[in-house]
C-alpha positions in Angstrom: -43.9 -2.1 35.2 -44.9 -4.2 38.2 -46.9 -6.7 36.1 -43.3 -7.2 34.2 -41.5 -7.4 37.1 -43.5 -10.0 38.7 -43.3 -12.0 35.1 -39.5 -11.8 35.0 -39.6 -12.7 39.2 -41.1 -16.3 38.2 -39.1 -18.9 37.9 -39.6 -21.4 35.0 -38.1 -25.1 34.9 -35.0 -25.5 33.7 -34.3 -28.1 30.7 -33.0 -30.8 33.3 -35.3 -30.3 35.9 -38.4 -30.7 32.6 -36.6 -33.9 31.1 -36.5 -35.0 34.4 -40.9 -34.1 34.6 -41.5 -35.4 31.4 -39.8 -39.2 32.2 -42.2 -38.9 35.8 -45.1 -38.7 33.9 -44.5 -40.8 30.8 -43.2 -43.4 32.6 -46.4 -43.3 35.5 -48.7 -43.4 32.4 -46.7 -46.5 30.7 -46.9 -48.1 34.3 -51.0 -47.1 34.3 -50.9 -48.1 30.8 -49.2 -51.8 31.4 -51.3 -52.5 34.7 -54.5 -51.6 32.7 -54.5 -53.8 29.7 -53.1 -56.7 32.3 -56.0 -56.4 34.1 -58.6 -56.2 31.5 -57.4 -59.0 29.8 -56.4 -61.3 33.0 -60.2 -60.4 34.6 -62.4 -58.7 32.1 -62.4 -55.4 34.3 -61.6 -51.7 33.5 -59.3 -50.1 36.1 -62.9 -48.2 36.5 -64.6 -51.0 37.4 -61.5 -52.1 39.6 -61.7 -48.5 41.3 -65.2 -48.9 42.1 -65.4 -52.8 43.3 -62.3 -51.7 45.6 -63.9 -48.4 47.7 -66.9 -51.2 47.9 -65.2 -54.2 49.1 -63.8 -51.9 51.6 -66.7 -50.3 52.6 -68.8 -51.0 55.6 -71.4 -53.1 54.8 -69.8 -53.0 51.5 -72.1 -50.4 50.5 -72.1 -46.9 49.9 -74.1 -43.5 48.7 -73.2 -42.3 45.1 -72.0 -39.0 46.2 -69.8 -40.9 48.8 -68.5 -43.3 46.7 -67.8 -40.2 43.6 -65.8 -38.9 46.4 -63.9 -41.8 47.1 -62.5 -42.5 43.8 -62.1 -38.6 43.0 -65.0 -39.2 39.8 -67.2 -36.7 38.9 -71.2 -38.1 40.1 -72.3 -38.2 36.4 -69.0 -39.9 34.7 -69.7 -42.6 37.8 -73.7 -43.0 37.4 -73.1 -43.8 33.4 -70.3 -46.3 35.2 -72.3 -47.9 37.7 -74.9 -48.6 34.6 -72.9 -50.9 32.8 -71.1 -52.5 36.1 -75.1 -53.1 36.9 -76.0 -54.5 33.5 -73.2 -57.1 34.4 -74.1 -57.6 37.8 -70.9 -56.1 39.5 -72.8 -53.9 41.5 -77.0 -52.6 42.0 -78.1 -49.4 43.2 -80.7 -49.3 46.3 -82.5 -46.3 47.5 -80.9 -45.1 50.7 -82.2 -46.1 54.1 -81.2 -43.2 55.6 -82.2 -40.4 53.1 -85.0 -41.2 50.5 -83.2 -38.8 48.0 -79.9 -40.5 47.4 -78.8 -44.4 46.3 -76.5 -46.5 47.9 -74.1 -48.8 45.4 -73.9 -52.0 46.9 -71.1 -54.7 45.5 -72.7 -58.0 44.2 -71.7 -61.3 45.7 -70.6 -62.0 41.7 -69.5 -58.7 41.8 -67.5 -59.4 45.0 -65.9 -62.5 43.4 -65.0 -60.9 40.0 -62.6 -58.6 42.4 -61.4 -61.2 44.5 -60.0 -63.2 41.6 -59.1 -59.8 39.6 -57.0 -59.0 42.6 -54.8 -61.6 42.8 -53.6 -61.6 39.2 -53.4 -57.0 39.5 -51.0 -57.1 42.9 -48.8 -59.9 40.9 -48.8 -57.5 38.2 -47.8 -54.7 40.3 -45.8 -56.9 42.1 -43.9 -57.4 38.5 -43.8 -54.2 36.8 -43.7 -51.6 40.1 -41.8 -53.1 43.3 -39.8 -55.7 41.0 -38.4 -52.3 39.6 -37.0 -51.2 42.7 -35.8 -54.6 44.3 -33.1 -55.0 41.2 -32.0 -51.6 41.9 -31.4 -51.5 45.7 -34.0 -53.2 47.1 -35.6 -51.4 50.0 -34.0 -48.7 49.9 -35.0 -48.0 46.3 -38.7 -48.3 47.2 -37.9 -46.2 50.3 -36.6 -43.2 48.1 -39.7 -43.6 46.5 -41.9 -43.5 49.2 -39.8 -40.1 50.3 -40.2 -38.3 46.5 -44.4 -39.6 47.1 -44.8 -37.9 50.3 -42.9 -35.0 49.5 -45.1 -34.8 46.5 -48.3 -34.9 48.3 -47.4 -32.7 50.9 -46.5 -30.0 49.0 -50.0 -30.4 47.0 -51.4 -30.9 50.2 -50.0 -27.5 51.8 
C-alpha cells in the first residue's frame, strides 16, 4: 500500500507543461544543429574540436592536463584522447608529458591550431549572433534575452540544488 501511495503522490507533467518540454529541446537541438553544420563548413571544425581549441585558448599557458581538460568540456577521458588524436594528426593541438607529474599529459593548442580558432570564431559568434540573439532582438529586444537569461538560471539552479 505505501509503494502505491507514493506512485499515485508523484506528480507527472501535464500535456501543456510536455508540449511546452518538447519545443525546449527540439528547438535547443535545431539551434545546436544549425550552429554546427555553420561552423564545419565556414572553418573545417567539429563543435568538438571547437570545444577543445576554446578551454585551450583560455587556458593559462594555453595548456592543460587531459583529465583537466575532460573536465572542462564535461567529456569522458577516453571519448577526448580518440579526439585529441585526430585534432593532433591535423596539428590543432600535441600532447606533452606533464612537467609536474610524469604520469599524466598536458594538451597544448598549436600556434596553427590557435589560428584555425581565431578565424573559426569570428564566423561561430556572427552565427550565433544570427540565429540566437537576432531571435530575441525582433521579439523585445533586451528584455527578451533577459527572460532568457532568468528561465537559464532558474534552470541551473535547480539542477544545481
Amino acid at each position: 500500500m505505501e509503494n502505491s501511495q507514493a506512485v499515485r503522490s508523484r506528480k507527472s507533467p501535464t500535456a501543456e507543461e510536455l508540449r511546452v518540454w518538447r519545443d525546449f529541446v527540439e528547438t535547443g537541438d535545431r539551434i545546436r544543429s544549425l550552429l554546427a553544420a555553420r561552423l564545419q563548413a565556414e572553418s573545417g571544425l567539429s563543435t568538438g574540436d571547437y570545444s577543445v581549441l576554446l578551454a585551450l585558448s583560455e587556458a593559462e599557458g594555453k595548456r592543460l592536463r587531459s583529465s583537466d581538460l575532460a573536465s572542462v568540456i564535461d567529456w569522458e577521458r577516453s571519448r577526448l584522447s580518440h579526439h585529441l588524436g585526430r585534432m593532433e594528426a591535423r596539428g590543432l593541438v600535441v600532447r606533452e608529458p606533464c612537467a609536474t607529474d610524469n604520469r599524466g599529459a598536458e594538451v597544448v593548442l598549436t600556434a596553427s591550431g590557435a589560428s584555425q580558432f581565431r578565424r573559426a570564431s569570428a564566423s561561430h559568434l556572427r552565427a550565433v549572433q544570427e540565429l540566437f540573439v537576432d531571435a530575441f532582438a525582433a521579439g523585445g529586444g533586451e528584455a527578451s534575452l533577459d527572460a532568457v537569461e532568468e528561465v537559464t538560471e532558474a534552470l541551473r539552479a535547480h539542477l544545481d540544488g
